[in-house]
Each structure stands twice: as C-alpha cells, then as structure tokens.
DOTORGU-469674 format. One line per 4 residues: number of its first residue (from 1); their letters; for each residue x negated, y negated, z negated of C-alpha. Coordinates in steps of 0.2 Angstrom, whole numbers. Layout:
<pts>
NUM	a	X,Y,Z ~ ...
</pts>
This chain:
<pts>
1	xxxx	0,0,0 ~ -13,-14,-4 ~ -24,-8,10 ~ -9,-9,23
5	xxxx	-5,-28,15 ~ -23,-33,17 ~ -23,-27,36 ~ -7,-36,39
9	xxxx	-15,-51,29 ~ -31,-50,42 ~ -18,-51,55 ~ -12,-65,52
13	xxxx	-26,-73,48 ~ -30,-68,65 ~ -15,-75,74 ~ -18,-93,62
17	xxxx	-37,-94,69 ~ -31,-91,88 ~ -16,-104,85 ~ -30,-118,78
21	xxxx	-44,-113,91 ~ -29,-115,105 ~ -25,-131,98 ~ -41,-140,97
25	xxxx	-48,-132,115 ~ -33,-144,120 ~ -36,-160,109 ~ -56,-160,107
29	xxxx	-62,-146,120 ~ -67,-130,121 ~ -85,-130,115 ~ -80,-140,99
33	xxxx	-65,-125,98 ~ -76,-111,99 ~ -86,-116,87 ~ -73,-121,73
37	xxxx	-68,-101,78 ~ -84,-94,77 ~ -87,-101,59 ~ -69,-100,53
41	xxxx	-67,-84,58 ~ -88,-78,50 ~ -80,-89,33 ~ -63,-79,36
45	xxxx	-69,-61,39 ~ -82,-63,22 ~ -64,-69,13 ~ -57,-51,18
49	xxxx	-70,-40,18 ~ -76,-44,0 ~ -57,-42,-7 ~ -55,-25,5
53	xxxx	-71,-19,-5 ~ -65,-22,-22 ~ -47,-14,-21 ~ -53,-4,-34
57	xxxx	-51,-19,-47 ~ -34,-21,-45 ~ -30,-17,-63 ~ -26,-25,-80
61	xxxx	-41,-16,-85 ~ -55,-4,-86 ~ -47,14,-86 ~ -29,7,-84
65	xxxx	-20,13,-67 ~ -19,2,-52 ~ -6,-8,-46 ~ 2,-4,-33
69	xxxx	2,-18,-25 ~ -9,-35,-22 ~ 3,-47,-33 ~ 6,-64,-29
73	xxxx	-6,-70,-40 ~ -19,-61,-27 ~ -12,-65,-13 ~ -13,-85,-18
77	xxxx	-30,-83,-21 ~ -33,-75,-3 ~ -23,-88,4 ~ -35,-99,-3
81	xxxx	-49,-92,3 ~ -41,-93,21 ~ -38,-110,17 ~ -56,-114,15
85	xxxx	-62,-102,28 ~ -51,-114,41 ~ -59,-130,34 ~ -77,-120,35
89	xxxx	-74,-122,54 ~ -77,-140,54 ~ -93,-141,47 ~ -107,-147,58
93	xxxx	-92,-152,72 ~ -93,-171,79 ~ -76,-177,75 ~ -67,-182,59
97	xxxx	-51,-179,57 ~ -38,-178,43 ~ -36,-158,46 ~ -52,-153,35
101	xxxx	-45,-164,20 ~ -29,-158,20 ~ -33,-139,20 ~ -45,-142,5
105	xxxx	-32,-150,-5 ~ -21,-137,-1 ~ -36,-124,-7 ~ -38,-135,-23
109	xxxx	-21,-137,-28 ~ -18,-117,-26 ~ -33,-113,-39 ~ -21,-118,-53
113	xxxx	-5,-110,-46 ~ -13,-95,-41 ~ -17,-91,-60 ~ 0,-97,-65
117	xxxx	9,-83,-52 ~ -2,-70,-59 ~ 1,-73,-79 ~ 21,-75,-75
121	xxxx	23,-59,-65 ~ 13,-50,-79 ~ 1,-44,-64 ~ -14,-50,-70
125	xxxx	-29,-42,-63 ~ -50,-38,-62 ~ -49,-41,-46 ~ -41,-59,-47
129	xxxx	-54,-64,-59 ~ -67,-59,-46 ~ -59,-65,-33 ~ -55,-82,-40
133	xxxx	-74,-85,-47 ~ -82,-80,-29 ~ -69,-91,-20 ~ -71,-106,-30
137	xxxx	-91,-106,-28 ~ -88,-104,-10 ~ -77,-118,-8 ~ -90,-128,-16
141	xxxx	-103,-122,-5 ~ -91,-125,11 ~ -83,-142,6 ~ -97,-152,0
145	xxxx	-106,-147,15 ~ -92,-155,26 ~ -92,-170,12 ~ -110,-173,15
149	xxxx	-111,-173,35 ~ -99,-186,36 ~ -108,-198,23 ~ -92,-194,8
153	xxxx	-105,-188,-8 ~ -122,-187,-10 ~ -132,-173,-4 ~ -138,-167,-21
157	xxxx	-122,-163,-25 ~ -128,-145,-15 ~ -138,-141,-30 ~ -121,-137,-39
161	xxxx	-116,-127,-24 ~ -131,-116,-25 ~ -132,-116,-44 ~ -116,-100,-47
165	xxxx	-127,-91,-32 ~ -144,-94,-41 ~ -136,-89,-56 ~ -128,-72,-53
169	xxxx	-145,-69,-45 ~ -155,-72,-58 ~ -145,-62,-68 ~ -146,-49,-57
173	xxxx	-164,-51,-57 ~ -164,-47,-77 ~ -156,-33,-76 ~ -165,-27,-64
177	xxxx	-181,-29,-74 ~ -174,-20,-88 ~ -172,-34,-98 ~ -157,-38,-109
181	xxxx	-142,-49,-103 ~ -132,-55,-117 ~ -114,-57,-119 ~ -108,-77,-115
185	xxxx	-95,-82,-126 ~ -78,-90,-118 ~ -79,-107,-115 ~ -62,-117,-108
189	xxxx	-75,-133,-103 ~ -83,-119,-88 ~ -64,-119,-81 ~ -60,-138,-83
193	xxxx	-75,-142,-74 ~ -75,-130,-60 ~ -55,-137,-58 ~ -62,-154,-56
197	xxxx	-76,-152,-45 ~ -63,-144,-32 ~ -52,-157,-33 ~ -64,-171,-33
201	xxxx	-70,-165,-16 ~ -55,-163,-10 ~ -52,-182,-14 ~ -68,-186,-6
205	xxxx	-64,-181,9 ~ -48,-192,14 ~ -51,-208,19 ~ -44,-215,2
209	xxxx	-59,-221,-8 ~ -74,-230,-6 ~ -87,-220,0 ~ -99,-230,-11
213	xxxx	-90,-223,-26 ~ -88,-205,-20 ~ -106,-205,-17 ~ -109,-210,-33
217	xxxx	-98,-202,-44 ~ -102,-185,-36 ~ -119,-185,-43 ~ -111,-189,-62
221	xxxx	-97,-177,-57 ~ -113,-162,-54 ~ -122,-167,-70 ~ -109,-159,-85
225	xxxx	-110,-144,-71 ~ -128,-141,-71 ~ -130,-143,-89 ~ -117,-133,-94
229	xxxx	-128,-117,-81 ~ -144,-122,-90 ~ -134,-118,-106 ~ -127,-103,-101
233	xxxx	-143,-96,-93 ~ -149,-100,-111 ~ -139,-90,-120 ~ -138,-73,-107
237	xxxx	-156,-74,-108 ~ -158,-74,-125 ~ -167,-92,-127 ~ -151,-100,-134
241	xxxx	-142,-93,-148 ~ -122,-90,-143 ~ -116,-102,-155 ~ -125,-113,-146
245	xxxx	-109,-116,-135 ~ -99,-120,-149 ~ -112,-134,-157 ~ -113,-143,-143
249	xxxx	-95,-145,-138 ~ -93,-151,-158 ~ -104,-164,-154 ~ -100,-169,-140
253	xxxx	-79,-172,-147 ~ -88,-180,-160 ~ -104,-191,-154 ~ -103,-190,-136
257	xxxx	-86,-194,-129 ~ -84,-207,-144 ~ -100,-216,-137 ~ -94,-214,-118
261	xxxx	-77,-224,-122 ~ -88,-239,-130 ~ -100,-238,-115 ~ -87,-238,-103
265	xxxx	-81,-252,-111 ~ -97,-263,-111 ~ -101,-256,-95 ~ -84,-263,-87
269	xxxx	-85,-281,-94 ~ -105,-281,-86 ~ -99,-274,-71 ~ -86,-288,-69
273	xxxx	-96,-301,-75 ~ -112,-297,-62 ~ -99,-299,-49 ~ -97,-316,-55
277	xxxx	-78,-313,-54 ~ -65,-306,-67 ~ -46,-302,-67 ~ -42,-321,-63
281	xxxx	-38,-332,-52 ~ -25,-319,-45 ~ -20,-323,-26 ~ -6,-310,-22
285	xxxx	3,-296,-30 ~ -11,-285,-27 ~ -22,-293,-35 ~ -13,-293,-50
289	xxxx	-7,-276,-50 ~ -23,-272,-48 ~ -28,-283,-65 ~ -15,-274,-74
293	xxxx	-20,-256,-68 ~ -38,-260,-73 ~ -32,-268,-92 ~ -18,-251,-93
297	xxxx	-32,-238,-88 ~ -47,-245,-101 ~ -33,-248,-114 ~ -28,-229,-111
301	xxxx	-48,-225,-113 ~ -53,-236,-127 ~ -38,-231,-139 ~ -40,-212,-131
305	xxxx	-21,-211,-129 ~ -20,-199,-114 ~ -39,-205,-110 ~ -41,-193,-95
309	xxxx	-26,-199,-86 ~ -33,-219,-88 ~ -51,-211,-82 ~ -42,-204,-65
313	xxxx	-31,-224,-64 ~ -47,-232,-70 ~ -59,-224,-52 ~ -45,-225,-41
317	xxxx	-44,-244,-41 ~ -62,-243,-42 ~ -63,-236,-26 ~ -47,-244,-19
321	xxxx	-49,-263,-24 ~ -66,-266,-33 ~ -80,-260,-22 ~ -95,-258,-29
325	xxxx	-105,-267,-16 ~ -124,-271,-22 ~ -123,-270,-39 ~ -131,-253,-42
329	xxxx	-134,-252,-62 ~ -117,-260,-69 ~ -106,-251,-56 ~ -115,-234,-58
333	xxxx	-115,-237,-77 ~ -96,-239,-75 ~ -93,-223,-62 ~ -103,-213,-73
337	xxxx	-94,-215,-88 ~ -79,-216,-81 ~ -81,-197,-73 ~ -86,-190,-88
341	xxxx	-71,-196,-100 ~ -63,-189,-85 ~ -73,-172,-84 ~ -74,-171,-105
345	xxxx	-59,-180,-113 ~ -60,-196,-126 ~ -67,-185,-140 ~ -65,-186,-157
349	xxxx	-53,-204,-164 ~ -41,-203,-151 ~ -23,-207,-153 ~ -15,-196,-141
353	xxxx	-25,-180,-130 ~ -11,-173,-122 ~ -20,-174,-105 ~ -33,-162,-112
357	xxxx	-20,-149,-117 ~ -11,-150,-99 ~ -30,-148,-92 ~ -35,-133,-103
361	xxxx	-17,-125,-104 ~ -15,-107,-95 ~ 2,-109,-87 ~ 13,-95,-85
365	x	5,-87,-101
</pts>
C-alpha cells in the first residue's frame, strides 16, 4: 500500500514537472525549460527515492508494526519536498520571477502543518521525523542558494546550509572511529530556529523588503543557528556537559534577551538620529502610520508584551519605509537586535509572552 502511494505520488510529480517545463519552454524558452527540468526533476527524484528507501520507518516506534499507509502527516512533508524540488529548478536560471518565491512559501508554511496533520490523525511516525529533518536542511541548501544569486542575503548565510550536512558527517565520522556519541537532550530553541530560517527566506525572496536589510539580517538570522551546532557538537562529543543546553537558555531568558530589548532600544534612537531625521515632520498618511507602527512595535519589545510579534512589525517597516542606506553600524546594530528578539523572545521581565507559546506550541498534540 505505501509503495503503490509513493509510485502514484512519483507520477504526479512527474506530470507537475512536464506541466512547468511546457510552460516555461513557451514563456522564457526551451534552454531555460530544460534546465529548470533537469534540476527539478535531479531535486525531485532525491525527494522520492530517500522516502522509498525508508518505508521501513513508518512506525510510531522501534518494534511497533507499520502503518499501513503514508498518513497525511507524510504525505505533507513529501509535498513539501516537491515543493522545494520545483523552486530547485530556478537556481542558476537568468530570470526572476515571482514563481520561485511563491513555492517556497508554500514549502515553509507546510513545515508547521505538516506536523500538526500527523499529531491530529494520531499517525505520527520515524519516518516523518526523518523526513522532515532532511527536507528542512535541503530547503536551506536550495533556497538560500536562489536568495544569493539574485543579490536577496548574503552569501555566508551558506555556511548554515552546510552546517546540518557537516554535522551528521562528523557524527558519522565518530562513530566510525569507535568513539562515543552522546545522547543530545531536547531542546524546543533547535525547532524555533529551524522554523524561522525557512520562513525568513521565503520572505527574502519576494520583492517585499529592502534587500539591504535581508542582506543584513540574514547573517544575524545564521548566527543563534551556528552557535546553537557548535553547542550541540559540544555535548555529542563529549566536550560540553548535557546540561550545558539547559544553562545557557537560563541565561539567555535571563541576561541576554533582557539586554537585547535595551539595546534595541538605544540602537533605534541612534539609528534615527544618524539619519538626522525622526518620526516628525509627518508629510502623508504613510508617513505617519509608519511613525506609529515603529512607536507600537518598540513599545511591544521594550515592555515584552508579545515582543516577537513587535520584532516581525518592527523589520517590516524597516525594510518597507526606513531604508537603511549608508549608515552601516546603527542600522545593523538595529537589524541585529531586532532578529534576535525575533529568533529568542524578550526574555526574562516581560509582561506578556504569548508569541513564544504560539512559536514553541505542537499543534494537534
């Protein structure tokens, strides 16, 4: 039965890539086509062989029976993976186009509802864990290569993209040698930040935001994510002690976050006042909703009351209405604490931190 879905699953994906290939042929040529086909179909055909080769995971558990068939929690995930296959095609093409942008989105929005189908049909399985780990890292090997090429985040951001692969292999490696690999404790901050790089590359690429900021903020955005491998690698190795994990997200609720909401306020009055202009004189209605979105979203951060949500107001009208221009300290000062207190939360004093339950929640649970 799950073999028989997975064929007509490849089928399908089949038919989608010929639809597309016919498509553009027609509106940007046949060389461009083919090759969009050739990489689709190489991202595509990895997506399906890797799930074909672990059927065997299907299950709730070691030693538990199968299920009998791919649950819808599965089939989301490889529908994601189609989804980034198809946006795989455009890499290294010559055009830009809004297509790439909308199936990533589309990718990133399923990674949270594809774990939410799974939980509420009680089908939750080894193989969607897998699945949804390898799928996540190749979309952010996929996507943030497309980002790059047309000038939306900064090319260092591919260090994160090959971090998970350097991982497992060191891993691999250890074991390999004979050497011990230590149990990692859980650690909710790994799936909150993997969530948030998806979708902040999927923002990056629409034509939405200043690619100043996005070029910016992806390398602050990379940061927690490269730190937080360092850590881990730490504690599998043996270097770190496990509870490692647990002491440094106290003191970040405690130290860190705190300190980030007073810089980002410092950081926003500098930032306005190197600009030599501040929320008045007001010349339209823009302009001063503009004022009052950035007054709401540093009010939200500084008092912590839902501080994540006035993070996300707080770099969209960044990138919408203040562009950052030539000033390179305040502005980045201001982009990097802001996408932190987005990435983290407000920490420890806040008033209201229902944006961090929402984040961290397991729906369908």
């Amino acid at each position: 039965m799950m073999k028989h879905e997975l064929q007509v699953i490849a089928g399908l994906g089949c038919g989608i890539l010929l639809i597309g290939f016919s498509l553009l042929g027609f509106a940007e040529g046949w060389r461009i086509a083919g090759q969009w086909l050739l990489q689709a179909g190489l991202i595509g055909g990895f997506v399906w062989l890797y799930a074909w080769r672990r059927l065997g995971l299907n299950r709730a558990g070691v030693g538990i029976p199968l299920y009998t068939n791919l649950g819808w929690g599965n089939r989301l995930t490889l529908l994601r993976g189609g989804l980034i296959a198809l946006t795989g095609g455009f890499l290294f093409l010559n055009i830009n186009v809004l297509l790439p942008a909308i199936l990533y989105t589309l990718a990133a929005l399923l990674d949270r509802l594809d774990g939410y189908a799974a939980r509420s049909s009680k089908q939750v399985s080894l193989l969607g864990n897998e699945l949804d780990i390898t799928f996540d890292a190749l979309g952010l090997l996929v996507a943030p290569l497309l980002a790059i090429s047309l000038g939306k985040i900064h090319g260092s951001y591919l260090l994160l993209s090959i971090a998970y692969y350097v991982y497992q292999w060191a891993l691999q490696r250890r074991r390999n040698r004979g050497l011990v690999v230590y149990a990692l404790p859980p650690n909710p901050l790994r799936r909150t930040l993997a969530g948030f790089q998806m979708g902040f590359v999927a923002v990056a690429l629409w034509p939405v935001l200043n690619p100043q900021l996005t070029i910016i903020a992806s390398v602050a955005f990379m940061l927690p994510v490269l730190f937080g491998f360092t850590v881990d690698w730490g504690v599998v190795s043996g270097r770190l002690p496990p509870q490692a994990i647990s002491n440094l997200d106290d003191w970040s609720r405690r130290f860190f976050q705190l300190g980030l909401r007073l810089l980002l306020a410092l950081a926003l009055l500098l930032f306005l006042a190197a600009r030599d202009f501040g929320l008045f004189p007001l010349a339209d209605i823009t302009d001063y909703l503009s004022a009052l979105g950035l007054l709401f979203s540093a009010s939200l951060i500084l008092l912590g009351f839902a501080g994540r949500f006035g993070a996300l107001i707080l770099i969209i009208l960044l990138g919408w209405r203040y562009p950052i221009g030539d000033i390179t300290i305040w502005g980045s000062l201001l982009i990097f604490t802001t996408s932190w207190i987005l990435l983290l939360g407000t920490g420890r004093f806040s008033l209201w931190q229902w944006d961090d339950d929402w984040v961290q929640r397991y729906d369908g649970t």
